[in-house]
py3Dmol code that shows the C-alpha trace and the ligand (Angstrom):
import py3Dmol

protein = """\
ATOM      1  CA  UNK A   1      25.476  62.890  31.620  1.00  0.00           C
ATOM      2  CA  UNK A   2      23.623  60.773  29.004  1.00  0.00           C
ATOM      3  CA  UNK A   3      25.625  59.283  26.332  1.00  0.00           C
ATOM      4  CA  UNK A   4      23.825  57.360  23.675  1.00  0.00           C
ATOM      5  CA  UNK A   5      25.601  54.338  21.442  1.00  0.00           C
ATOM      6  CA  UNK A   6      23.858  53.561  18.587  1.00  0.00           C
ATOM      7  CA  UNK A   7      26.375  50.408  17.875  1.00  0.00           C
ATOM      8  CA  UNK A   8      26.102  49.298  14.368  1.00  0.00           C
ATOM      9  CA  UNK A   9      23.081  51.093  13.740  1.00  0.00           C
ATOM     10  CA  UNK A  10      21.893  54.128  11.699  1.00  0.00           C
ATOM     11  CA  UNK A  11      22.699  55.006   8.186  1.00  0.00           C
ATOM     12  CA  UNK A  12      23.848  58.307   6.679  1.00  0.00           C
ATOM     13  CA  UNK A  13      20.570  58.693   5.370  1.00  0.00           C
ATOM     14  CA  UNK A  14      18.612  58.586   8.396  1.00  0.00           C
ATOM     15  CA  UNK A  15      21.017  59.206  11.185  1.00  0.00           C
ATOM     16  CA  UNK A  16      20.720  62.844  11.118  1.00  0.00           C
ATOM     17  CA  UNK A  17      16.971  62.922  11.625  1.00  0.00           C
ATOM     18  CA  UNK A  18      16.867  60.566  14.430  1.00  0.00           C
ATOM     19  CA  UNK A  19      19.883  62.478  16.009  1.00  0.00           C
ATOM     20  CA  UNK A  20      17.705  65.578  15.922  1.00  0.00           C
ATOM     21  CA  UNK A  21      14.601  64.239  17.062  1.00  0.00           C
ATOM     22  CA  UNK A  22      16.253  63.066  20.209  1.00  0.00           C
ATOM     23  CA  UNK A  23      17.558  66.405  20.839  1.00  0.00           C
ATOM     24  CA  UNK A  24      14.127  68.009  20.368  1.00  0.00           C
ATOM     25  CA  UNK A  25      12.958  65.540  22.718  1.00  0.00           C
ATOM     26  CA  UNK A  26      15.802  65.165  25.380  1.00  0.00           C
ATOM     27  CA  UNK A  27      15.512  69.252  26.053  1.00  0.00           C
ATOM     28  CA  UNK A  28      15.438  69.707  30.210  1.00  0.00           C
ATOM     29  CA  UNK A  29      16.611  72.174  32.654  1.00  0.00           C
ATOM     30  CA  UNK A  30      19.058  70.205  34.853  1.00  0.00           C
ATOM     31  CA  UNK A  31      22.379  70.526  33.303  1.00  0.00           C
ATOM     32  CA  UNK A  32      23.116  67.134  31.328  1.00  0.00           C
ATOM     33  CA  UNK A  33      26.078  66.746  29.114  1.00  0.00           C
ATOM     34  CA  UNK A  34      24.223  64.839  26.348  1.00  0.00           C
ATOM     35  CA  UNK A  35      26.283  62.913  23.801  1.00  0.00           C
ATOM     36  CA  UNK A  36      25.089  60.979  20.497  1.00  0.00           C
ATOM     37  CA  UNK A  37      27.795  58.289  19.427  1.00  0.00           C
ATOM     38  CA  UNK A  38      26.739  56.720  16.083  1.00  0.00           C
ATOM     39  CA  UNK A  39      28.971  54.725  13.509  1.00  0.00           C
ATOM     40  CA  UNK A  40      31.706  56.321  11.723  1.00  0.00           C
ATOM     41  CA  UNK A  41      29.949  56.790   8.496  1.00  0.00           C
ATOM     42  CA  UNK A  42      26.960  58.834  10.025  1.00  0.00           C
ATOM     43  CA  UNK A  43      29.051  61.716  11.902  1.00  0.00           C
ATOM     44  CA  UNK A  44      28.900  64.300   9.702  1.00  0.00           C
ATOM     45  CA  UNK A  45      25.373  63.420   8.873  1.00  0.00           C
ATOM     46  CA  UNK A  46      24.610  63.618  12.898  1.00  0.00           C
ATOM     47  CA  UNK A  47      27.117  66.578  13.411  1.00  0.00           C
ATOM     48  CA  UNK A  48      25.030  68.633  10.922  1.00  0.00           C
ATOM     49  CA  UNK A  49      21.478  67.711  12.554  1.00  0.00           C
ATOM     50  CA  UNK A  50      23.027  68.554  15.767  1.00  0.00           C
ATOM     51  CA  UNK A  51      24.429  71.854  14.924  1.00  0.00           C
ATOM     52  CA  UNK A  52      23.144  75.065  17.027  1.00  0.00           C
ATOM     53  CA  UNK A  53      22.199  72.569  19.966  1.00  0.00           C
ATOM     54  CA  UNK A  54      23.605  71.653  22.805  1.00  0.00           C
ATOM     55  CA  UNK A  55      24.125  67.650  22.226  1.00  0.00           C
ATOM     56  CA  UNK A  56      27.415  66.781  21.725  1.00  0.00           C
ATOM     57  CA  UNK A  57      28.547  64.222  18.923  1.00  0.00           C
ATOM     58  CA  UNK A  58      30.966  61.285  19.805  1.00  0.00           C
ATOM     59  CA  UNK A  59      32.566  58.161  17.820  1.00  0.00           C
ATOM     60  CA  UNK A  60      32.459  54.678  19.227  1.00  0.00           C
ATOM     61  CA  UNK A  61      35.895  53.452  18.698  1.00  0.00           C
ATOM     62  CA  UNK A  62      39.620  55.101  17.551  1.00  0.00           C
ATOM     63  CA  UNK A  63      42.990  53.093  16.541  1.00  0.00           C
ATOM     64  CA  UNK A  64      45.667  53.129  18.843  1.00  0.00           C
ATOM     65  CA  UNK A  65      48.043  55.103  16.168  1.00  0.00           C
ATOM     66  CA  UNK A  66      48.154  57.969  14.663  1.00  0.00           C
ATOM     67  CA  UNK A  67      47.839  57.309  11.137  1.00  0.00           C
ATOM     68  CA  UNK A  68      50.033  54.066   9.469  1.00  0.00           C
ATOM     69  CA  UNK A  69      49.134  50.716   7.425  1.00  0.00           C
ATOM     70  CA  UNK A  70      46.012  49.600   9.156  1.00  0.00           C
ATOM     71  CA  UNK A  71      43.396  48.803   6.691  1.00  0.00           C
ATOM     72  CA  UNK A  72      39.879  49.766   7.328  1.00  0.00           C
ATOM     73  CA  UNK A  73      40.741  51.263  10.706  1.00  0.00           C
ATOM     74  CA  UNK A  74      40.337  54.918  11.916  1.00  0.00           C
ATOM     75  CA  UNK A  75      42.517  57.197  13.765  1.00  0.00           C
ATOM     76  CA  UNK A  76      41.797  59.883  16.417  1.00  0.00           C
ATOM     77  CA  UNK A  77      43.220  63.043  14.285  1.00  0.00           C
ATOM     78  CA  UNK A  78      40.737  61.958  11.239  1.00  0.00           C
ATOM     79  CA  UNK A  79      37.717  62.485  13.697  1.00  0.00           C
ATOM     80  CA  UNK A  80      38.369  66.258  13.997  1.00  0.00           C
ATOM     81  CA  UNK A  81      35.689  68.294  13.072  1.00  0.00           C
ATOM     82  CA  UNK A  82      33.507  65.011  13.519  1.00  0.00           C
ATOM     83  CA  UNK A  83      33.370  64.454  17.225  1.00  0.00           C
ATOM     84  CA  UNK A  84      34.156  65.903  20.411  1.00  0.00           C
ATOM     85  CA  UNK A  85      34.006  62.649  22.398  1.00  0.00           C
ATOM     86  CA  UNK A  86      34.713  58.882  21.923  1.00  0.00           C
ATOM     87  CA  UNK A  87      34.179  55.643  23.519  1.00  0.00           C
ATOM     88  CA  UNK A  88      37.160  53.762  24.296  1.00  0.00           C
ATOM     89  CA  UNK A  89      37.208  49.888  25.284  1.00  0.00           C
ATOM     90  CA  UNK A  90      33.962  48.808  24.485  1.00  0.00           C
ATOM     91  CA  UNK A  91      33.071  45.586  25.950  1.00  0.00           C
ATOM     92  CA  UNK A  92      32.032  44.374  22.118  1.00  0.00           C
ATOM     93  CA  UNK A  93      34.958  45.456  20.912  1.00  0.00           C
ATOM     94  CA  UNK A  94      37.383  43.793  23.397  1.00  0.00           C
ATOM     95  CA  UNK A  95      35.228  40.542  21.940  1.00  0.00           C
ATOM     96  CA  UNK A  96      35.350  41.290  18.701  1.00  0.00           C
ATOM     97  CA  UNK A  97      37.861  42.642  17.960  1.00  0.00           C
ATOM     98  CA  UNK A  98      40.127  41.031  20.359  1.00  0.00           C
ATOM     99  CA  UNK A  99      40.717  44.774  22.331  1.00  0.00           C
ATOM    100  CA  UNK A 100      43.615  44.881  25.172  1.00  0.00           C
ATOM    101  CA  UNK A 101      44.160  46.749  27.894  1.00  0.00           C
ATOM    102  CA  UNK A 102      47.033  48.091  26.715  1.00  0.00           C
ATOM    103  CA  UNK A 103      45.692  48.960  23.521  1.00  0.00           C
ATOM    104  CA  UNK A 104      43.086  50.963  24.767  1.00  0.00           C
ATOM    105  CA  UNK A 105      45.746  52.519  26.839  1.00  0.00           C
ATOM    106  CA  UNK A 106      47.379  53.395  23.641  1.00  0.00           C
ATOM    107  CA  UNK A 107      43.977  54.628  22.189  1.00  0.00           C
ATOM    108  CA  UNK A 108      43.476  56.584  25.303  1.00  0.00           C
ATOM    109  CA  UNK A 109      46.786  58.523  24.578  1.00  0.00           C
ATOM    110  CA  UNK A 110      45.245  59.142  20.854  1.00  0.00           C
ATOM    111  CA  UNK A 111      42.175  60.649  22.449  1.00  0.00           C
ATOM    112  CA  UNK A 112      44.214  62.846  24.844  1.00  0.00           C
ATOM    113  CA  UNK A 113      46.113  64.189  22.065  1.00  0.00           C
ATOM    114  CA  UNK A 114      43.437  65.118  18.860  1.00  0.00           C
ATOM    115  CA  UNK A 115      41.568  66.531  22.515  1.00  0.00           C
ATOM    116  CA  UNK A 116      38.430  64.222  22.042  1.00  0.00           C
ATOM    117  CA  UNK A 117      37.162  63.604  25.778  1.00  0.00           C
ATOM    118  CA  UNK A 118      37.249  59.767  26.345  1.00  0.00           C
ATOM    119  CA  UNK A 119      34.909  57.323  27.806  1.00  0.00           C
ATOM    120  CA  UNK A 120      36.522  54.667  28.976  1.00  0.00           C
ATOM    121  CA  UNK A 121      34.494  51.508  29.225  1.00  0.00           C
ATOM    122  CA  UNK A 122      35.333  48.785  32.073  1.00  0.00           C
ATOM    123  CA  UNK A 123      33.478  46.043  33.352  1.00  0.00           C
ATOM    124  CA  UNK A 124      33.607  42.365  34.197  1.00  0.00           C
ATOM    125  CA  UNK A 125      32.021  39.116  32.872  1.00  0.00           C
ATOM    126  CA  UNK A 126      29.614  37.197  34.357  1.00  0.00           C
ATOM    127  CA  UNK A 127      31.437  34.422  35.425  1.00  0.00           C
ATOM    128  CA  UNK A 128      34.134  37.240  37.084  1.00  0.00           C
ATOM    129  CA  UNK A 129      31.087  38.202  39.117  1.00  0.00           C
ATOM    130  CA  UNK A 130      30.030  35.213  40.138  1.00  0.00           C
ATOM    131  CA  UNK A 131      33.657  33.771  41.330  1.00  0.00           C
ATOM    132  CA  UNK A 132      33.863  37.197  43.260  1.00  0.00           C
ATOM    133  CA  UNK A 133      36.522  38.586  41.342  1.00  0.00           C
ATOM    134  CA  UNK A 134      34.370  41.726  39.451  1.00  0.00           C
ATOM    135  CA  UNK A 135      36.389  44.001  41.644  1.00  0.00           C
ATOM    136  CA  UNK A 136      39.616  42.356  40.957  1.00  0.00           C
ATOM    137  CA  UNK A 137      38.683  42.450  37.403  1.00  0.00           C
ATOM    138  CA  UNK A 138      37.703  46.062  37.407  1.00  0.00           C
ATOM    139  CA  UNK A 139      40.298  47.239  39.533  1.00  0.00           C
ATOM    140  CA  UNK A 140      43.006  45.658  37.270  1.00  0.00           C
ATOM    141  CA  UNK A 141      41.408  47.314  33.952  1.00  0.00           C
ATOM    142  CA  UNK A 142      41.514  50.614  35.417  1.00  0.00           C
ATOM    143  CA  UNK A 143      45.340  50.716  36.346  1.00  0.00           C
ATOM    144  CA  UNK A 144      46.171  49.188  32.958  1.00  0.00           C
ATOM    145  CA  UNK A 145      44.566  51.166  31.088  1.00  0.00           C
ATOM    146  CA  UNK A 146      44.837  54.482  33.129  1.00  0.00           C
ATOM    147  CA  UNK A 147      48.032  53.710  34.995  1.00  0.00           C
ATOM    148  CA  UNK A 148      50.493  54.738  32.354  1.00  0.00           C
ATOM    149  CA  UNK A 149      49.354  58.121  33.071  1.00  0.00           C
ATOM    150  CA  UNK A 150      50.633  58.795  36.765  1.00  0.00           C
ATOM    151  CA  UNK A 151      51.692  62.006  36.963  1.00  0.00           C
ATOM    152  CA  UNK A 152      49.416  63.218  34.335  1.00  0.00           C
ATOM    153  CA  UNK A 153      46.233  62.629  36.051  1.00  0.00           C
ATOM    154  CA  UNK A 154      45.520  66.447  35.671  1.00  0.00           C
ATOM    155  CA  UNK A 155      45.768  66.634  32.145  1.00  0.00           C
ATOM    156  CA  UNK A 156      42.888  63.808  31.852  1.00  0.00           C
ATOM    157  CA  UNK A 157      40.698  65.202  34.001  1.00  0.00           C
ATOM    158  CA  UNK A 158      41.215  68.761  32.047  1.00  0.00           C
ATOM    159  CA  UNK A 159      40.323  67.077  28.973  1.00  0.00           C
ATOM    160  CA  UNK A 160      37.403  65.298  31.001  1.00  0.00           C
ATOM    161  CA  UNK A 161      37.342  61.669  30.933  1.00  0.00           C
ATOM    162  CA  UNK A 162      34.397  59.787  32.203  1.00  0.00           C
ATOM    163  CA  UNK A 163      34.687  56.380  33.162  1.00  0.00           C
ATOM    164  CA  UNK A 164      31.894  53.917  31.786  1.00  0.00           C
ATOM    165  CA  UNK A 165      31.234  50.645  34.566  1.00  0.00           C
ATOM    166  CA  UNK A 166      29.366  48.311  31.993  1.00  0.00           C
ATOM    167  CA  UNK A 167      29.065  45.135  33.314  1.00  0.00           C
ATOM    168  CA  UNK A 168      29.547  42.484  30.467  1.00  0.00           C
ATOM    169  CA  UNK A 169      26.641  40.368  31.483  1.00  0.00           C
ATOM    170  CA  UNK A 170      23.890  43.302  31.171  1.00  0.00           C
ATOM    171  CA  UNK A 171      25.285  44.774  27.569  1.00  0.00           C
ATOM    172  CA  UNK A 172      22.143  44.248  25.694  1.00  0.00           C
ATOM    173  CA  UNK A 173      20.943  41.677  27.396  1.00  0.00           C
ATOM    174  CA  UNK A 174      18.135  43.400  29.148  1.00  0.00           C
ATOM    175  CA  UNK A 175      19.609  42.189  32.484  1.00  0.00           C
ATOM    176  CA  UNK A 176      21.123  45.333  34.694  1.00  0.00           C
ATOM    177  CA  UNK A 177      22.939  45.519  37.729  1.00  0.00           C
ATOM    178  CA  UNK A 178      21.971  47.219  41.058  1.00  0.00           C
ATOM    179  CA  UNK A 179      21.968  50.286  41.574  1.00  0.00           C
ATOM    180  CA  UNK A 180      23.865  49.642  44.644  1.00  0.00           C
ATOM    181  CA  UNK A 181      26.482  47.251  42.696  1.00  0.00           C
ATOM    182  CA  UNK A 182      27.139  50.258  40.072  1.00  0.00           C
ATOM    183  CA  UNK A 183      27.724  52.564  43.375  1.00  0.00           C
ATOM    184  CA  UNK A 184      30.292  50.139  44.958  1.00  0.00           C
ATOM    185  CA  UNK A 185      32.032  49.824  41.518  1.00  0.00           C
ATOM    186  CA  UNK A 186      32.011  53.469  41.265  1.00  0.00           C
ATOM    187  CA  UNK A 187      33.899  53.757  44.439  1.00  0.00           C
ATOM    188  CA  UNK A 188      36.183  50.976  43.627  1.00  0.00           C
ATOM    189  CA  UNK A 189      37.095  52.709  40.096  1.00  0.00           C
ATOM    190  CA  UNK A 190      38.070  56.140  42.050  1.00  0.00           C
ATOM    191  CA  UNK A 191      39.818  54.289  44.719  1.00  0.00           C
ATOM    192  CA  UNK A 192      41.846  53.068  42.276  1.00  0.00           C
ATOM    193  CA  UNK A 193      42.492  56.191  40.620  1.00  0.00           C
ATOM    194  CA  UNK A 194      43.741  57.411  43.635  1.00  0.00           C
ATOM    195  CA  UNK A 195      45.947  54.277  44.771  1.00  0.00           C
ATOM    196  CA  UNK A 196      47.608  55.250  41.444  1.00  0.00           C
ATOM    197  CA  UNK A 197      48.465  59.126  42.362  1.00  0.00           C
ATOM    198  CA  UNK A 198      45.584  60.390  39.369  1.00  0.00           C
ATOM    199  CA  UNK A 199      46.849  63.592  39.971  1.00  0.00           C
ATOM    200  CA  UNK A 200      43.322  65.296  40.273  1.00  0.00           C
ATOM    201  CA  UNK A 201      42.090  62.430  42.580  1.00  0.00           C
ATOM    202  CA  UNK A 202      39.299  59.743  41.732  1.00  0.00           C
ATOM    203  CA  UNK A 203      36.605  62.451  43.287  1.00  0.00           C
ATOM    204  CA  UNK A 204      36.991  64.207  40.095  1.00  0.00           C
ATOM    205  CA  UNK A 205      36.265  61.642  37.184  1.00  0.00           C
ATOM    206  CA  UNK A 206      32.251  61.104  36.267  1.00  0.00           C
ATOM    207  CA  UNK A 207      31.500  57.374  36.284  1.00  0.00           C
ATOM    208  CA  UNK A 208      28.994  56.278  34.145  1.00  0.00           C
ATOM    209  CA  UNK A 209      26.840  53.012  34.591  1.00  0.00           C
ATOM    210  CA  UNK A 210      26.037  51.032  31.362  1.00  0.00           C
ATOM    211  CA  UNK A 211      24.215  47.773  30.836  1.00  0.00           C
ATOM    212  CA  UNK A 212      20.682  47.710  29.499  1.00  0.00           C
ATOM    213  CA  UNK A 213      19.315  51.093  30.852  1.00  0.00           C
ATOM    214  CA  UNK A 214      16.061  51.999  30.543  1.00  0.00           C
ATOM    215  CA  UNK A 215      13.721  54.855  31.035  1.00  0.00           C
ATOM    216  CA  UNK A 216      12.397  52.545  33.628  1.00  0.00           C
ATOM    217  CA  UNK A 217      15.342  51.646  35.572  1.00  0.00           C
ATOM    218  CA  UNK A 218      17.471  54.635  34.889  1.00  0.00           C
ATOM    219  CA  UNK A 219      16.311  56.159  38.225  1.00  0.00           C
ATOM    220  CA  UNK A 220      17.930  53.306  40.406  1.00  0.00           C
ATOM    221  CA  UNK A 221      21.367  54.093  39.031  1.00  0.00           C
ATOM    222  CA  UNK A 222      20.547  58.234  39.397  1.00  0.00           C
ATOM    223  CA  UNK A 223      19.851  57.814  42.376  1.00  0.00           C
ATOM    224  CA  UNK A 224      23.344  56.557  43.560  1.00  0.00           C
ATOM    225  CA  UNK A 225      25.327  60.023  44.223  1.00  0.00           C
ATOM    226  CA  UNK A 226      28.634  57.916  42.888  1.00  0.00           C
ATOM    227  CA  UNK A 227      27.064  57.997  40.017  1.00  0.00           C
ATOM    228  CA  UNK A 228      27.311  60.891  37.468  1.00  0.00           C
ATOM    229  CA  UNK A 229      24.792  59.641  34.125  1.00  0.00           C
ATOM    230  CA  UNK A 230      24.226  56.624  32.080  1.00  0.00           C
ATOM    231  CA  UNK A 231      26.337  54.979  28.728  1.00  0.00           C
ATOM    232  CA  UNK A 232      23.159  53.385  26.929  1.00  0.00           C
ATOM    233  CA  UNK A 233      23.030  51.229  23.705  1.00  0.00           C
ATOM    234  CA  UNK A 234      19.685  49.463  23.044  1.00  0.00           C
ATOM    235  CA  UNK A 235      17.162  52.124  23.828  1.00  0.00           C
ATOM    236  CA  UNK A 236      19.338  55.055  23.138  1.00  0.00           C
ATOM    237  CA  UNK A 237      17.767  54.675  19.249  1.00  0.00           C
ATOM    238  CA  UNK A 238      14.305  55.104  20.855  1.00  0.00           C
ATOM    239  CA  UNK A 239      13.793  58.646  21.230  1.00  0.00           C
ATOM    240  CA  UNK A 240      11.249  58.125  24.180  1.00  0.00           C
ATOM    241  CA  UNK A 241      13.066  56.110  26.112  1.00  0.00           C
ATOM    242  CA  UNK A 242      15.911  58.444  25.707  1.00  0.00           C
ATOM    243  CA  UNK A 243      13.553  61.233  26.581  1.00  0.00           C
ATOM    244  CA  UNK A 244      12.563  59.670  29.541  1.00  0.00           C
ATOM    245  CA  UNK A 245      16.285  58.462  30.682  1.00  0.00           C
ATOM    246  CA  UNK A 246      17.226  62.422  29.986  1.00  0.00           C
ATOM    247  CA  UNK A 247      14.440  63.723  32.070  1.00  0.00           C
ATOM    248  CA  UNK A 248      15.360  61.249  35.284  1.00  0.00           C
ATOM    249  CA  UNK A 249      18.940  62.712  35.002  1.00  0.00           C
ATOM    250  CA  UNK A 250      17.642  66.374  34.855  1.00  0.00           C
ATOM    251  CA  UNK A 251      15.632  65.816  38.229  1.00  0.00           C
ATOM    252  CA  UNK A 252      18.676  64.328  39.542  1.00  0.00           C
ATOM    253  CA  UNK A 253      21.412  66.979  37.954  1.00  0.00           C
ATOM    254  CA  UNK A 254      19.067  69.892  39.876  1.00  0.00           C
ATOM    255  CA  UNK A 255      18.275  68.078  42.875  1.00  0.00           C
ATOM    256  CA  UNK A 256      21.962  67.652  43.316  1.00  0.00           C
ATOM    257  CA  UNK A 257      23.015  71.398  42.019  1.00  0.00           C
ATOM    258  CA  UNK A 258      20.182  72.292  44.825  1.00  0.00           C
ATOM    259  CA  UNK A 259      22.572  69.613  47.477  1.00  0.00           C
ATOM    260  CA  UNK A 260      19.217  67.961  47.945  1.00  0.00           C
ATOM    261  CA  UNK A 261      20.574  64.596  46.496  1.00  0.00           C
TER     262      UNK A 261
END
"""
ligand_1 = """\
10
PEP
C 26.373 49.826 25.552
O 26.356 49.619 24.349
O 27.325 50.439 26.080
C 25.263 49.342 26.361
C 25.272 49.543 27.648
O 24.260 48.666 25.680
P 22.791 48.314 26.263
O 22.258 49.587 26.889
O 22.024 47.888 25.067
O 22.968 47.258 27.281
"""
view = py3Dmol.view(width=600, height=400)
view.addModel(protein, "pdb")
view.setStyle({"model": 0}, {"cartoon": {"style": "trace"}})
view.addModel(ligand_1, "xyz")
view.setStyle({"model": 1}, {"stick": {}})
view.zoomTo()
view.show()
């Protein structure tokens, strides 16, 4: 899977085109989900370009409620029609907007109900990682944010949520982990889903890697059988990168169809 954030980027007005040219150029035989997330005012605009193919169309954020008195904010239910997926807990939006785990809990619930597929975004900060507490850190997301759904474990992984490790320290800032540090954290996330009785067991929840992905270094993290595609920001707007991120996962996605990977 390839999921593409565009961030604050994009306009109505050209949105749709550049949506479309990455689909023409992102076309390979492996079977990868492929999912465009642009701002809120450019769905439609990306939905249209992306009718009749294959790439799906996600938003980057929901509220936490339904509908109610929050000014300028955007609820779950309004995004039908508009997207199939969403991104939940961004690491920029935890900063800036001053994001909880428990309110992307909440948003998670949102998601699971107007049946958009989440992607649930965890990761540490640098200084985390370098006191040796990224797995702590990690660990402790997960069960808040996923924990209030013992016993429904099953009906998340029917709706199919992915799991996004992103790394604070490499969002955007051209520095990426290891593949081999993604892997670990991979593991960890799906250990913890199981310590907390995920009814359909870790084994069966995609984790992502995010943090400064490349066509270049997209290989390194594809080659990691823990993990299942990339969450990219930066050079997701640059169709060939993205064609070249695509194409590593399609090698990958039919090497491992083929249990040669
Ligand atoms: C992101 O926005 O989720 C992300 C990983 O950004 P970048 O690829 O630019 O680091």
């Amino acid at each position: 899977m390839v999921a593409a954030n565009w961030k604050m980027h994009t306009t109505p007005a050209d949105a749709g085109a550049l949506a479309a040219t990455i689909a023409a150029r992102t076309r390979v035989d492996g079977p990868v989900i492929r999912v465009i997330c642009p701002p809120f005012v450019c769905l439609a605009a990306v939905r249209d370009a992306l009718a009749g193919s294959d790439v799906a169309v996600g938003a980057q954020n929901i509220h936490h409620e339904p509908l109610g008195a929050y000014t300028g904010e955007v609820s779950a239910p309004m995004l039908a029609g508009l997207a199939t997926w969403v991104i939940l807990g961004h690491s920029e939006r935890r900063r800036d907007a001053g994001e909880t785990d428990e309110q992307i809990g909440r948003k998670l619930r949102q998601a699971v109900a107007a049946k958009l597929r989440p992607i649930v975004c965890v990761g540490e900060q640098l200084a985390e990682r370098e006191s040796g507490r990224a797995a702590d850190i990690v660990a402790d997301q997960v069960r808040a944010i996923i924990g209030g759904y013992a016993g429904e474990g099953e009906a998340l992984a029917r709706l199919g949520i992915v799991i996004a490790y992103e790394p604070v320290w490499a969002i955007g800032t051209g520095r990426n982990a290891t593949g081999a540090d993604a892997a670990a954290m991979a593991g960890l996330i799906r250990a913890t889903l199981d310590e907390l009785e995920f009814t359909a067991g870790g084994a069966a929840v995609p984790v992502l890697y995010g943090g400064s992905v490349t066509a270049a270094n997209a290989g390194e993290f594809f080659a990691e059988p823990a993990i299942d595609g990339a969450l990219v920001g930066g050079a997701s707007l640059k169709p060939e990168e993205m064609a070249g991120i695509v194409a590593r996962a399609g090698l990958t996605a039919q090497a491992r169809a083929n249990g040669i990977a």
